[in-house]
N, C-alpha and C positions, 0 to 999 in steps of 0.2 A: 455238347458244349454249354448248352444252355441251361442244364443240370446243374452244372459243374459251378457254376459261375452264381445260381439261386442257393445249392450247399456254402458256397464258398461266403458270399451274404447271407445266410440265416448264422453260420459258424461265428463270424464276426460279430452279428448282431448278439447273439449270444453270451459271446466276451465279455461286451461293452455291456452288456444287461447287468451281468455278474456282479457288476461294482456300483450298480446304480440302488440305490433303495427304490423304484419306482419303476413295475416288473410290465409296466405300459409305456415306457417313454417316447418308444418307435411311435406307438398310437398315437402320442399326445402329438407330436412334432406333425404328425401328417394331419390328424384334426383339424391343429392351429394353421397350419399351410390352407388345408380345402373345406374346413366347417365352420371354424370358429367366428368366421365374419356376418354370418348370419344365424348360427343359431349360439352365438356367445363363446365367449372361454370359461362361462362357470355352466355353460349348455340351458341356461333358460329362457334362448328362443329371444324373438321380438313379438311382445304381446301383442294376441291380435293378428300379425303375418307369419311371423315363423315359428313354428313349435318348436316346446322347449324338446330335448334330451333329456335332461334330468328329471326323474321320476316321472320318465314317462310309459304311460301304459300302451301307447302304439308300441315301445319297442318288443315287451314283453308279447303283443298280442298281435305279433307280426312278425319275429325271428326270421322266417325262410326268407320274408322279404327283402332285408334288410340289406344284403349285398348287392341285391338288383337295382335298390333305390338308389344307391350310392353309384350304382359305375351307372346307371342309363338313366337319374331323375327321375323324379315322379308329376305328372299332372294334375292325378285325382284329388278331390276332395276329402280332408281324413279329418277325421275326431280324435284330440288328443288328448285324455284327460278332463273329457268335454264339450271341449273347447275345438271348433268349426273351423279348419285351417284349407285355403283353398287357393294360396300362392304356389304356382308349378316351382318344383326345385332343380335346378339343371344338373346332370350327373358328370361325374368325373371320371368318364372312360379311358383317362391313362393311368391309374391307378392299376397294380398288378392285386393279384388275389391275393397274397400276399400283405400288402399296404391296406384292404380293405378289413381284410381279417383282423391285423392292428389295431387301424381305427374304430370297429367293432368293440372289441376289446377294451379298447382304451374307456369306450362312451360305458359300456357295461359294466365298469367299476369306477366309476367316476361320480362325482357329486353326489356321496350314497346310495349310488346305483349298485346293486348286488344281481346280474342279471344274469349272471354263468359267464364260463367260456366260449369262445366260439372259436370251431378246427379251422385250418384252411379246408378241410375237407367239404366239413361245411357250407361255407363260402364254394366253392367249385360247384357242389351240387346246386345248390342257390343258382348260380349264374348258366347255369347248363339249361336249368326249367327256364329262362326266360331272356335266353340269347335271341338277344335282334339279328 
């Protein structure tokens, strides 16, 4: 049922993508809901506490991460572009793999961002290596 019910919402989402010029929209909408209040709507962060997304070299140089951070936050101390970020980020574990893959997606072509795609496959392997 539960199949049935994730084809029947990607089928849909599909549709609605069909007629949109903007083949991220899913992403954006989930972003603006769970990212955008602290690392912006054009994704350059708050100087100094929260790194940006856009044209950032942690995404590129952390890919498998990248879904673990988002559904379970992260703690550590990272370097973005430089720049010494060391505000814990709290994650969004209701988020389906699905919703995060989007979000992915969406940040990876966004603000100049050229960063590829990312599968859900992806995303599931990601969150398998580092189920709490």
């Amino acid at each position: 049922m539960k199949l049935i019910s994730v084809l029947f919402t990607t089928m849909v989402f599909i549709f609605l993508s069909a007629c949109d010029t903007n083949p991220y929209k899913h992403g954006e909408i989930m972003y603006q809901n769970f990212c955008a209040s602290c690392h912006m709507d054009d994704g350059t962060g708050l100087e100094g506490n929260i790194p940006p997304l856009a044209g950032a070299d942690y995404i590129t140089q952390h890919r498998s991460n990248l879904a673990c951070i988002i559904r379970y936050g992260m703690q550590d101390t990272i370097s973005v572009n430089g720049i010494i970020y060391n505000n814990a980020m709290p994650g969004v574990p209701q988020l389906t793999d699905f919703e995060i893959a989007n979000i992915l997606n969406y940040i990876n072509h966004s603000w100049g961002n050229d960063y590829g795609f990312v599968t859900i496959d992806e995303v599931r392997a990601s969150l398998e290596k580092c189920k709490q």
